[in-house]
N, C-alpha and C positions, 0 to 999 in steps of 0.2 A: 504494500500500500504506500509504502514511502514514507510514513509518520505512525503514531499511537492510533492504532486501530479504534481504541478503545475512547479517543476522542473525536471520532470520525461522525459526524451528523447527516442524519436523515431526516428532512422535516424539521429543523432545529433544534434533534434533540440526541445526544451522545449516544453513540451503541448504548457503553456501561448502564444508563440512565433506563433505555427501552428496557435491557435483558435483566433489568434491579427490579422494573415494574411487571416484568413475564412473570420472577419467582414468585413476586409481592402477588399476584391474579393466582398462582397457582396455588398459595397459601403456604409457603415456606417458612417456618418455625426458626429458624436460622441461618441468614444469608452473610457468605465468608467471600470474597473477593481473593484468588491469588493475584499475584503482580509482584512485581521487581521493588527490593525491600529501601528504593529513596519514594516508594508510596507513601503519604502518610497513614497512620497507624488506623485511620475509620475515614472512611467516606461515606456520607449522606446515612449515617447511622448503622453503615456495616463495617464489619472487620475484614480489616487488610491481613493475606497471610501470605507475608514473604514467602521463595520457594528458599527449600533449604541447602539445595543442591541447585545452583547458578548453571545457567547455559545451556540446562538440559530438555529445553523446551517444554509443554505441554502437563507430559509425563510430569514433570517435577512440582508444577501446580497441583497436580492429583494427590499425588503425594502427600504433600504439604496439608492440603486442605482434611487429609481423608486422616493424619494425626493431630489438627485442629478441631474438628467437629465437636460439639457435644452430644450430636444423634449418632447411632450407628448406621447410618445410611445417611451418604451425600449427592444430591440433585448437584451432579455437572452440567451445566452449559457453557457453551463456547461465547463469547466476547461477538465475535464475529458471524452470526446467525439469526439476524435480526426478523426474519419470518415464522423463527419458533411459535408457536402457538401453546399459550398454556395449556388450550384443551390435548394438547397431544402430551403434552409434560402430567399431566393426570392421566392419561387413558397409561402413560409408561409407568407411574407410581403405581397404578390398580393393578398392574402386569406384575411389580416387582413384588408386590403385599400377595398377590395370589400366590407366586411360588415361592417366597418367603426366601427371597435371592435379591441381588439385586440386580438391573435389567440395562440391556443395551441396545439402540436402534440397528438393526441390519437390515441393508437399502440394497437388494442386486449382490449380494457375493461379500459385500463390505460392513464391517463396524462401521458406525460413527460415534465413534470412542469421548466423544466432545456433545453429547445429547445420551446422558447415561446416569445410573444411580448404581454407587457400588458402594459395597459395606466396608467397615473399617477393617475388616480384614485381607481386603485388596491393598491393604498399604505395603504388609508382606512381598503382595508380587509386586506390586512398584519399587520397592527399597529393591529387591532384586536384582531389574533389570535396571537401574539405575549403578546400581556395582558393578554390574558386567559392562556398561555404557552402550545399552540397546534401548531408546529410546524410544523407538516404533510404540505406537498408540497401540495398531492395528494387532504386533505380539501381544503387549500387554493383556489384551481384552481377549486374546484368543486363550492364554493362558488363565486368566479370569474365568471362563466359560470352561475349559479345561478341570478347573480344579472348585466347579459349581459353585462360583461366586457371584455373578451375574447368570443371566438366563436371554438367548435374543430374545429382540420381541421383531418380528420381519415389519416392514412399514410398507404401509400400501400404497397402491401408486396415487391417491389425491393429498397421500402426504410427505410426498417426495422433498416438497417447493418449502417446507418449513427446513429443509437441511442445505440449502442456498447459503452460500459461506461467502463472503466479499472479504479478496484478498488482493485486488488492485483496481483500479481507481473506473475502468472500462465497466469490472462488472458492480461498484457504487455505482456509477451514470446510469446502467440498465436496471439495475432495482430501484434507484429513485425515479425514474422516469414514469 
């Protein structure tokens, strides 16, 4: 994108800001923010949870967030997914509560390791793969599923367009448009 994704505006209003009001609609008990630790310590009433392990993308926010928690199951959403729809963030929590697991989108053959709920015992396989330095979302989550930590949930095709990720500037101009 070429700048903080996370201050990137649609309609004047910051990703961070829309995907703070997604959890807020879907009714989240506790909303944690990772980011790079010159964040300040709260924003707009949530906590900032530095990653602990620097540079290791993604993974390392999961991490962080999933030894932060005080629930044992943490609602991930990606920064950059502004089509999410809470009612799909609810049909994924009633997926996860029914098999007493927690749950990942798979769209076509793929996770979408960044629209998921995994228990604190996923922190295990992210400390991991964070030792070995295999980053990959897409291991992670397969070793998750692997060792019944999560459960897929397949997504249907009219709910493809909530997994719409804007990572340079071409495709912001086509989703604001």
């Amino acid at each position: 994108m070429g700048r903080d994704k996370a201050q990137v505006e649609i309609d004047g209003v910051p990703l961070w800001r829309r995907q703070l009001e997604t959890l807020r609609r879907v009714g989240a008990d506790e909303i944690l923010v990772s980011g790079p630790r010159e964040l300040r310590d709260e924003i707009d009433g949530v906590r900032v949870i530095a990653d602990e392990v620097e540079n290791c993308g993604p993974l390392s926010g999961i991490h962080a967030l999933l030894g932060a928690a005080a629930h044992p199951f943490v609602l991930v959403l990606a920064i950059d997914m502004p089509a999410m729809a809470p009612e799909y963030l609810g049909r994924l929590a009633a997926f996860a509560f029914a098999n007493g697991s927690g749950a990942v989108s798979e769209y076509e053959g793929c996770f979408e390791p960044l629209a998921a709920i995994y228990p604190a015992k996923a922190r295990a396989v992210a400390a991991a793969a964070l030792r070995g330095g295999d980053y990959s979302l897409q291991k992670f989550v397969a070793e998750c599923v692997k060792q019944k930590l999560v459960a897929p949930l397949e997504v249907a095709p009219g709910e493809a367009g909530f997994f719409e990720n804007l990572n340079t500037p071409i495709q912001l101009a086509k989703f604001s448009a």
